[in-house]
C-alpha positions as CSV (number, residue, x, y, z in Angstrom):
1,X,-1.4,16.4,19.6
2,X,2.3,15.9,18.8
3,X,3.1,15.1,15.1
4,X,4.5,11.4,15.2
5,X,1.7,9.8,16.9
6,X,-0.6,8.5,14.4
7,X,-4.6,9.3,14.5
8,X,-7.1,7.5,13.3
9,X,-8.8,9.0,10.2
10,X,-11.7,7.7,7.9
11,X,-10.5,5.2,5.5
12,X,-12.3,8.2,2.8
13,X,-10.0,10.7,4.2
14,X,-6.6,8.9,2.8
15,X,-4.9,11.0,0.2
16,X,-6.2,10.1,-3.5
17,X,-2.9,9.0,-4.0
18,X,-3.1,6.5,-1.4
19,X,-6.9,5.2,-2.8
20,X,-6.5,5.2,-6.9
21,X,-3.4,2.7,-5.6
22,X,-5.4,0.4,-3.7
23,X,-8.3,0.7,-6.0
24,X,-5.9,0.2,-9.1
25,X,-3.8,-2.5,-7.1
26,X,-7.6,-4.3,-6.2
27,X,-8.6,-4.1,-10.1
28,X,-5.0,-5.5,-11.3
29,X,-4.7,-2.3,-13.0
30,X,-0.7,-2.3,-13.1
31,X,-0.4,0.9,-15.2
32,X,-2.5,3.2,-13.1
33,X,-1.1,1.4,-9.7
34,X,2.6,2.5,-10.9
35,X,1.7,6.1,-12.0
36,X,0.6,6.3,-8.1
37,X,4.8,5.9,-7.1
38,X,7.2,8.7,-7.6
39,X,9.9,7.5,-9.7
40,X,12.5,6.3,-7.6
41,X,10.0,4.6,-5.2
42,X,10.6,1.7,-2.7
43,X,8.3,-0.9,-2.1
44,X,9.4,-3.6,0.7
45,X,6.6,-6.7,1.4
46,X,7.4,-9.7,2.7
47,X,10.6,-8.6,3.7
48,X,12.0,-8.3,0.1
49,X,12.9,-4.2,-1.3
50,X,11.6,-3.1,-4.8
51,X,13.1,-0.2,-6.1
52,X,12.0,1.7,-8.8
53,X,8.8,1.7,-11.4
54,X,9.9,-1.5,-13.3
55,X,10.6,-3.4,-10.1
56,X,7.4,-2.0,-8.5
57,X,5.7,-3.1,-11.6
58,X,7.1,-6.5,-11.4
59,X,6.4,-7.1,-8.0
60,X,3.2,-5.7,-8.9
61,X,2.4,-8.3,-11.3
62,X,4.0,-11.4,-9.0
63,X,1.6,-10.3,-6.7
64,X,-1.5,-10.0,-8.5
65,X,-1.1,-13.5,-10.0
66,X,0.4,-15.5,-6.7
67,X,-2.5,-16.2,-4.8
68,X,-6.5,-15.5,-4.6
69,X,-7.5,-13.8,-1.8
70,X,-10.0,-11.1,-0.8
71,X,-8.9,-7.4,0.9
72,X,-10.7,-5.3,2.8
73,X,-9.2,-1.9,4.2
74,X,-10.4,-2.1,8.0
75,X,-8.2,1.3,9.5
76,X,-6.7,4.2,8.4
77,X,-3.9,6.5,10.0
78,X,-2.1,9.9,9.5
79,X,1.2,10.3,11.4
80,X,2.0,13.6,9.6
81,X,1.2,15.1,6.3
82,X,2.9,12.6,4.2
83,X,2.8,9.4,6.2
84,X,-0.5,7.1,6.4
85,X,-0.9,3.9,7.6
86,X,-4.2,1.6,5.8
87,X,-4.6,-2.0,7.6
88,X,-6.2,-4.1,5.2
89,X,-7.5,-7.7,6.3
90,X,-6.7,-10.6,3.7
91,X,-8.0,-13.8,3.5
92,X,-7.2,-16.4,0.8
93,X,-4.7,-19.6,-0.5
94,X,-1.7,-18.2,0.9
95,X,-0.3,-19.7,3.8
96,X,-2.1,-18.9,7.2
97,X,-5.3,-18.2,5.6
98,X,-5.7,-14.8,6.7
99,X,-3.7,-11.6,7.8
100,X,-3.7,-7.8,8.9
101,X,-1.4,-6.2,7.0
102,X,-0.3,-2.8,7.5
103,X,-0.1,-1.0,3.9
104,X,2.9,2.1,5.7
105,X,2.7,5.1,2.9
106,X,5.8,8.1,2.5
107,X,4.4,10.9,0.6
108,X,6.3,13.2,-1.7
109,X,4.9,15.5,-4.5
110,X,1.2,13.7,-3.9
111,X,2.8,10.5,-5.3
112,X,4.2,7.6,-3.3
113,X,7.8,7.7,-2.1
114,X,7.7,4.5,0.5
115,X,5.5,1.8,0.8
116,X,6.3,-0.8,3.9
117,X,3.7,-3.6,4.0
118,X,4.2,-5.8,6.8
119,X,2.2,-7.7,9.6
């Protein structure tokens, strides 16, 4: 199987990196959610970059507080060693109601170096 094409993989078998993020990002548990980032991390969602840990924690906190809405992860995908993909499913106030979103992870040094989140 050549590297770039992505596989799926059991939503269990995402680094822990990966899963103490969305389980800390779930809980609105800011702290541990950053601590998952390397320190120069990037974060783009809805089309707007983040770049570093007080950014990430900011957007972080906008986002935990913007709308109600539920999340469940429905897919999981490893490109390579140090790129996953999780599709989460998210219903709630926002506009639209409900959405796939495709959580894009960049590893380095078991922490978090890129996270793309996008329809």
């Amino acid at each position: 199987m050549p590297s770039h094409q992505p596989h799926t993989i059991a939503p269990s078998n995402l680094p822990k990196t990966i899963t103490r993020y969305l389980r800390a990002h779930h809980d609105d548990d800011t702290a541990t959610a950053v601590a998952a980032f390397t320190s120069d991390a990037t974060v783009t969602d809805d089309g707007r970059t983040y770049q570093g840990a007080a950014a990430i924690e900011q957007w972080l906190n906008r986002s935990a507080t913007e709308f109600t809405y539920t999340i469940e992860l429905t897919e999981a995908q490893q490109t390579d060693p140090s790129h996953y993909v999780a599709t989460h499913h998210l219903e709630g106030n926002f506009p639209g109601g409900s959405v796939d979103l495709r959580y894009q992870f960049s590893l380095r040094d078991d922490l978090i170096e890129r996270l793309v989140i996008e329809p």
